[in-house]
N, C-alpha and C positions, 0 to 999 in steps of 0.2 A: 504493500500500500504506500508506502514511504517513497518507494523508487518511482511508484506512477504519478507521486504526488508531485514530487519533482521533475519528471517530463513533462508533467499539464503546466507547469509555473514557469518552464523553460520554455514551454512554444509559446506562453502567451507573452512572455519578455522578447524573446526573438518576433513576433509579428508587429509587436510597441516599434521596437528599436526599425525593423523595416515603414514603417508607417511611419514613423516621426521621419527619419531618412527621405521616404519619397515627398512629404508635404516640403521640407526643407527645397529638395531638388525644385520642385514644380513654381512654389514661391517664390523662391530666388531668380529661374528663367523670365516668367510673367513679369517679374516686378520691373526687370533689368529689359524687357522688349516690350514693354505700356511706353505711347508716349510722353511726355516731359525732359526736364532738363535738372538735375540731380545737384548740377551747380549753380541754379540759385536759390537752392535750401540752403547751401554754403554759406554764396558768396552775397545774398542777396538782388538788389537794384544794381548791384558793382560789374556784373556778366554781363549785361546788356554793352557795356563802354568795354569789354575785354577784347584784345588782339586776338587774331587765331594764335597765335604763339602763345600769348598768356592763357586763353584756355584749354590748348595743350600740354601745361605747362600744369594747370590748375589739376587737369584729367589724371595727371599721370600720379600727382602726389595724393589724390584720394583712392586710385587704382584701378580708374572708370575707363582706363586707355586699351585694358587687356581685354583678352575674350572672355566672354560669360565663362566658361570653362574654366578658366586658369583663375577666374576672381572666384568661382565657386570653390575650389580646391584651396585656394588659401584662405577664405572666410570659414571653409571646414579646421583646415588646419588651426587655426587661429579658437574657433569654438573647444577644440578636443582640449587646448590651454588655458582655456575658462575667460579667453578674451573674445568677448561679440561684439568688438569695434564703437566705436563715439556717432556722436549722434549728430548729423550734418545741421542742425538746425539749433538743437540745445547747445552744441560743441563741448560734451561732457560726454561720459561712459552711458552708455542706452541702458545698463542696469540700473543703473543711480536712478536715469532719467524715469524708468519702469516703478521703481521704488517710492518714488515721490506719487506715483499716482495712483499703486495698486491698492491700496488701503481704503480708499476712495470709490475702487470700482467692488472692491469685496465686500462694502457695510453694503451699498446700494444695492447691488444682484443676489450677496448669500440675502439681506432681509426678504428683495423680493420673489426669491425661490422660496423659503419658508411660509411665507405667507400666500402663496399661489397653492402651495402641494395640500399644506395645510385644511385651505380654505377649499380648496378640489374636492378631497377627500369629504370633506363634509357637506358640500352641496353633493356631490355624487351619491353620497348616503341620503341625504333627506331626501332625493328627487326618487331614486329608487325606492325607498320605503310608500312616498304619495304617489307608484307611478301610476299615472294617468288623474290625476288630481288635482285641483287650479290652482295648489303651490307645483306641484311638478311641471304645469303646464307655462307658468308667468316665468320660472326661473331659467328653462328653454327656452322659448322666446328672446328674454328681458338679456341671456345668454349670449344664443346665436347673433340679436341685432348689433350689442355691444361687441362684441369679439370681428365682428367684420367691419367695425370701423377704422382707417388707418392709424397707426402708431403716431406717424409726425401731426396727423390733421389732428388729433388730440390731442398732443401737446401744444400746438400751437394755439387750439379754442382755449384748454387750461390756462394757458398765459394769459389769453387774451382778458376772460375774464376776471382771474383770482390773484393777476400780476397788476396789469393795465387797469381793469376797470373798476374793482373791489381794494385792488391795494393792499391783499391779506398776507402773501406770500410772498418770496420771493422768486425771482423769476431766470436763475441763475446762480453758477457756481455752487460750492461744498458749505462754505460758509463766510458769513459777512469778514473786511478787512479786520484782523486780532483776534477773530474770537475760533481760532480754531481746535481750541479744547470744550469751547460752550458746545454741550451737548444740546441742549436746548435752541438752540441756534440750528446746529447742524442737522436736529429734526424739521427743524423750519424748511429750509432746501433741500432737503428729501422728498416732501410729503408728496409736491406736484409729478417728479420723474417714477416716485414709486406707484403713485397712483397707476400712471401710465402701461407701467411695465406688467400692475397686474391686473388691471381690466382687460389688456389684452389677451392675458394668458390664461386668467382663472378657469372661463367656463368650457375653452378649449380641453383642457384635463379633466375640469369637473363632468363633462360628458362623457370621458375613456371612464373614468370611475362608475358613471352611474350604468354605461352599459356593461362593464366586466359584473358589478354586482347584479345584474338584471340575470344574466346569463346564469351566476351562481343561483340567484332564488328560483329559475327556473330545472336546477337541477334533480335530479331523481333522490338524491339525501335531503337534500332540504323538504321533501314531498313526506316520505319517511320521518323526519325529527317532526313534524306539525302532526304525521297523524298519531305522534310517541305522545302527545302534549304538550311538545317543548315550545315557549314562546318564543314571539317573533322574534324582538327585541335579540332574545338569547341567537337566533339563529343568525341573524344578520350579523350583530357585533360579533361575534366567537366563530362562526364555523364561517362563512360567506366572507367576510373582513378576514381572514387568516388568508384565506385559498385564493383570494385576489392583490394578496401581497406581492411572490412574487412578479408578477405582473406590472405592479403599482412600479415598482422597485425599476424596472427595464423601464419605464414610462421615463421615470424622474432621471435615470442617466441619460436615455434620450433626448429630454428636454432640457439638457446643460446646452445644446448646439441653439435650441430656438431659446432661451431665457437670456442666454448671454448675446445673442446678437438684437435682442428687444432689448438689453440694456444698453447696450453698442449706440443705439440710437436715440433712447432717450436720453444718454449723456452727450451726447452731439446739439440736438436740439436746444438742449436746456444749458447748454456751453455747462457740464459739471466735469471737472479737469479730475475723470479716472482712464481708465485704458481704452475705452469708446473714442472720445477726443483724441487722443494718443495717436490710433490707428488711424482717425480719419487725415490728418493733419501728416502721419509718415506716406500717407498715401499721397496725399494731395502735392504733399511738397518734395517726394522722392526722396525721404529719407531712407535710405535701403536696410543700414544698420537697424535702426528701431520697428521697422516696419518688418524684421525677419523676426525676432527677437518675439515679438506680439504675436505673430502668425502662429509662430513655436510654442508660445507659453501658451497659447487658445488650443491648438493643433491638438498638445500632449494632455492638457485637461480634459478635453472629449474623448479621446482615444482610453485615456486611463478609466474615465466613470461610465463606458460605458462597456469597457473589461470587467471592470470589480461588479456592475451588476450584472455580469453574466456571472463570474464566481458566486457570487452574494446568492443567486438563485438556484444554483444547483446546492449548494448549502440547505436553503431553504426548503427547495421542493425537491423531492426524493425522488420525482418522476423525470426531472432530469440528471439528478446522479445515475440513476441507475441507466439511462439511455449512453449516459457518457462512458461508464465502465464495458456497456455493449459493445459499442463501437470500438474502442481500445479493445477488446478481448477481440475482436474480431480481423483487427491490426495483428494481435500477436499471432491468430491461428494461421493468415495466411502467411505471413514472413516464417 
């Protein structure tokens, strides 16, 4: 058991390490063949007045002269030395630069995953418990119409009223000039991006939940515990809420790729300086360094949570241990 334990951890480190590898490859080409001009994240307004000579001159001391190929190889080499190059724009270390803003991006996105999956799971419960009922009916609805409104066109109505026209909020940034240990502050400039991120998201999940539990009550045990006398209540919370776990679980590492890029955007909108701004701004202005670095740190967080909920579920549900040990035993008969 020890030794298979050890194959299953070693192919799934060995597919990480190829996957992190090819996003790296593919990133790097795209980024370096988008049009733009890379030197004037640099050099700024100063390019425009530069000789050919000066920005040959410019090309060759940030590395931009050589072939993709040969800049990939030494931007490799240079990572495997825990150096991922300065940031054409900050003109400091892209980690530092990363460091200053992840803090920022991780109150904002971990809150509003917490409060999405949260809040999922409990509408998907009350809607299944009333299904076909005028609360199951209005929160579908009330669901579906919110959930298909755009992300930027909400934030922008948000400002427009509770920034511009009411005056309650603020309309921007992490928090006011000084006060960036007032936590009460720093809820102030949340409320609006968080809002956003999770009216977007809530009832999208809240529907995968209400239907995995529908499917459970429509099961042939759940028919069995009602006619034992077991109350509902008991059957849904315990047996129905257990069996759609792992499920819940594959849902929530899937929705790190759609949470974090709804946060990607409402921190754009709302100019709030975590790694959304970060990335739009390495894009925009061809910083290559920061803009690999963010690819990578996004890349390897999806990649990782949505590995661990496949471990996490075979853990979990025995119905895919035991398919997993099938297929291995079936590796070893034919070799």
């Amino acid at each position: 058991m020890r030794g298979e334990r050890m194959l299953y951890y070693g192919k799934k480190l060995v597919i990480f390490m190829i996957s992190v590898g090819l996003l790296s490859l593919v990133t790097f080409y795209v980024s370096r063949l988008a049009p733009g001009d890379p030197l004037f994240s640099y050099y700024g307004e100063r390019v425009e007045k530069m000789s050919p000579e000066e920005r040959e001159w410019a090309e060759e001391k940030l590395g931009l002269n050589d072939k993709i190929s040969v800049q990939y190889s030494r931007w490799i080499n240079q990572v495997f030395h825990g150096n991922f190059g300065r940031s054409y724009k900050y003109k400091m270390d892209v980690l530092d630069v990363l460091k200053s803003r992840l803090g920022n991006t991780l109150l904002l996105g971990g809150t509003g995953f917490l409060i999405i999956f949260a809040g999922a799971l409990l509408l998907g419960v009350i809607c299944a418990w009333k299904e076909g009922g005028w609360l199951d009916k209005i929160i579908c609805k009330a669901g579906t119409i919110i959930s298909c409104v755009p992300e930027f066109w909400l934030a922008l109505v948000l400002i427009l009223v509770f920034s511009v026209s009411l005056r309650w909020l603020p309309s921007s940034g992490a928090y006011a000039v000084g006060q960036e240990k007032n936590i009460s502050d720093r809820i102030l400039h949340m409320i609006l991006p968080l809002t956003v991120i999770v009216t977007e998201h809530l009832w999208y999940y809240g529907y995968m939940v209400r239907n995995k539990m529908l499917d459970e009550i429509r099961a042939d045990y759940v028919l069995l515990a009602k006619a034992k006398g077991i109350k509902k209540s008991r059957i849904m919370l315990v047996h129905c809420m257990r069996n759609i776990m792992p499920s819940y679980l594959s849902i929530m590492a899937i929705s790190v790729t759609h949470i974090m890029g709804g946060t990607y955007v409402a921190e754009t909108v709302f100019s709030y300086p975590g790694i959304g701004t970060l990335a739009y701004e390495s894009a925009r202005y061809k910083d290559y360094n920061l803009l690999m670095i963010i690819s990578l740190m996004s890349g390897i967080i999806i990649i990782a949570c949505n590995m661990a909920a496949q471990i996490l579920n075979e853990r979990i549900d025995p119905r895919m241990r035991i398919s997993r040990q099938s297929e291995m035993q079936e590796v070893d008969n034919y070799e």
